[in-house]
N, C-alpha and C positions, 0 to 999 in steps of 0.2 A: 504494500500500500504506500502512494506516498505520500507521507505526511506534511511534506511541507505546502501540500496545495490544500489542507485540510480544511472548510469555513470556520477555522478555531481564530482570536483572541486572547489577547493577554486580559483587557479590560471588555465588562461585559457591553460598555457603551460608551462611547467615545467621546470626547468634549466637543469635536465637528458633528455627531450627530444630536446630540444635544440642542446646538444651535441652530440646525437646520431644523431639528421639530418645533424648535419657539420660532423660528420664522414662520414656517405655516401655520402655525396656529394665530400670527400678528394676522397672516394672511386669510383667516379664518379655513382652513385646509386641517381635517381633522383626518387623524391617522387609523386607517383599516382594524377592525379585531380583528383577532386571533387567538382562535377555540384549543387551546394547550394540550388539557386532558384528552380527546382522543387521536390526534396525533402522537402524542408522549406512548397511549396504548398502545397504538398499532404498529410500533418500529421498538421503540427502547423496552417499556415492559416485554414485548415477543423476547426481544433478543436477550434480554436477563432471564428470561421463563427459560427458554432453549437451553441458555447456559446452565443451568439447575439452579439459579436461585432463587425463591421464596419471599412473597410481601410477609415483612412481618415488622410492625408498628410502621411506622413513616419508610422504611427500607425495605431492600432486598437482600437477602443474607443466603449464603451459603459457607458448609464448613468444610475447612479446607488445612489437612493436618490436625494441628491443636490449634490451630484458630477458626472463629466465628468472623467471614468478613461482609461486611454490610457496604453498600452501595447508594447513595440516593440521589436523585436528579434535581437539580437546584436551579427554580427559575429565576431570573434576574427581575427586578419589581418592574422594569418597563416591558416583559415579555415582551424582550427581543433577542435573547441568549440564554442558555442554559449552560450548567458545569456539572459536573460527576464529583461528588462527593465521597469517601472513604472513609469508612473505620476499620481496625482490624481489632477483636477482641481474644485475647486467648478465651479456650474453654475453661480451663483450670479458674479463672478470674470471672464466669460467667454467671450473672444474675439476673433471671427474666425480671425479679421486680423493682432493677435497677436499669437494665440496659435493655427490655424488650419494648419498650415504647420508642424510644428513641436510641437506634443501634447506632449509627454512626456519629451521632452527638454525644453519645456516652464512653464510647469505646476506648479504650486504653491509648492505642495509638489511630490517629490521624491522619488524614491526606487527599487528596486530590488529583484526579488523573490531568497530569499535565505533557502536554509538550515539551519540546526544546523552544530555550527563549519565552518559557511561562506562559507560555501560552493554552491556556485551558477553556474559556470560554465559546462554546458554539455559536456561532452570529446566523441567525435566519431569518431577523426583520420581523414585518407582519403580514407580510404577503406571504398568502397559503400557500400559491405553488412552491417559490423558492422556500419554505418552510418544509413543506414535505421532502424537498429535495437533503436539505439539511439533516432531518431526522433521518431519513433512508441513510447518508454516508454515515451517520452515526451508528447506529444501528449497527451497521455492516464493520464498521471499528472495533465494537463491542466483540463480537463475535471473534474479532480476528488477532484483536489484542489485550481483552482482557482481563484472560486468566492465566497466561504468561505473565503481564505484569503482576500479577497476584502474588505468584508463586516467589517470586522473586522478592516483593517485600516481604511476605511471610520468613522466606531462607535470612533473609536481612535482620528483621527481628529477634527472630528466632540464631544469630549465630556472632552478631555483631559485637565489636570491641568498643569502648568508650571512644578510644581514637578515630574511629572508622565514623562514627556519626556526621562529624564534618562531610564526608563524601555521600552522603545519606541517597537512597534512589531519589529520582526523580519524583514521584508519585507519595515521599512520605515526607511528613512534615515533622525534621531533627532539629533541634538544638540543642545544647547543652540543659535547658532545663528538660527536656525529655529525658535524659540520664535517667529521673525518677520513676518514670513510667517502665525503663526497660529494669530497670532494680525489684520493682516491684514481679514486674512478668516472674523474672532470675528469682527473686526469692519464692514467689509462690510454684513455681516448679522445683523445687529443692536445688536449684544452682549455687549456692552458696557465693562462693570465691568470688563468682561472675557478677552475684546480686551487689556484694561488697565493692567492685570494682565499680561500678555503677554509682554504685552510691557516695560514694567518697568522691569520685569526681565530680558529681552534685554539690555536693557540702563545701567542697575548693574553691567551685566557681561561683557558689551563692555568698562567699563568706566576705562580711563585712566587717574590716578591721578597723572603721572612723567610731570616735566617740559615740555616737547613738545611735551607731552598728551594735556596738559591744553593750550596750546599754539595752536595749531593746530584748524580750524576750524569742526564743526561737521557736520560727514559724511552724504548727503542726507539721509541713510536707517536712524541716529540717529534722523534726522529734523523731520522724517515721522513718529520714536517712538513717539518721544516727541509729535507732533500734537494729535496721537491716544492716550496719556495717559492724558492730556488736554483738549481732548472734551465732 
């Protein structure tokens, strides 16, 4: 496939389109609907069904190794773009009456199917044709790409070094304060060493040496490093 003629963006609306819709509208020229939900059914829910995954609260989820990973379609308020949302939850960490409403807003770790050059946003306007045209390559993306990318954050989760975060996949969303999310994973898998390593490089880079740093009580997620670099 090639990706770089994809109708993706970086932003879901541009500040030149912005401006040209308050010009028609100075013009009194008002902008077409465009009916979301069954378009969004007949390409993307297909293409998530096919794949095996399952509506379940606001997502799609299917399990994949020791993780739970959730998928949702996120429209932009001017429905004129949508993005693909991710969570990845382990199973070991899973709680339907914590994370079955909302799977990929809850989920441990984070992310977003992106491009090269951040570009994530689908652009299809509000004219239906070029809208179904959009949906159809998506769609046909989904299918084609993925659960290779899946698989790949999962190996990445599931195997990564504090160091390694920096170079994080494209599709997940690392920084240094994720350290505690992957400590957490480590620890409740009985990783030990790995949970510790994680976690300490949390506590380094969170750590506040000024006067009302040191004055300041420590924040529950620091109480819950330090337990995990401790046990």
């Amino acid at each position: 496939m090639e990706l770089q003629h994809l109708p993706v963006e970086e932003l879901a609306y541009l500040p030149a389109e912005i401006e040209q819709e308050l010009a028609d509208l100075a013009r009194g020229i008002l902008p077409p609907k465009l009916n979301f939900l069954p378009l969004r059914q007949a390409t993307l829910d297909r293409a998530l069904a096919e794949l095996g995954f399952a509506r379940l609260g606001t997502s799609w989820v299917l399990d994949i190794g020791d993780f739970r990973v959730a998928i949702e379609v996120f429209r932009d308020k001017a429905n004129r773009a949508f993005s693909f949302d991710l969570g990845l939850q382990p199973l070991i960490l899973w709680d339907g009456a914590v994370h079955g409403n909302y799977p990929v807003q809850t989920a441990l770790f984070r992310g977003r199917v992106m491009l090269e050059g951040n570009r994530c946003w689908w652009k299809h306007g509000l004219e239906r044709d070029r809208a179904k045209q959009v949906f159809a390559i998506a769609a046909e993306f989904l299918r084609s790409e993925l659960l290779a990318g899946l698989h790949g954050l999962i190996e990445f989760c599931d195997s990564a070094t504090p160091d390694q975060l920096a170079a994080s996949p494209l599709w997940l969303d690392c920084s240094v304060g994720e350290c505690a999310s992957f400590a957490r994973y480590r620890h409740a898998a009985g990783r030990q060493p790995e949970a510790a390593a994680f976690a300490r490089t949390w506590l380094e880079a969170m750590r506040d040496n000024s006067p009302p740093g040191l004055s300041r009580p420590p924040s529950p997620v620091a109480l819950e490093m330090r337990a995990i670099l401790e046990a």
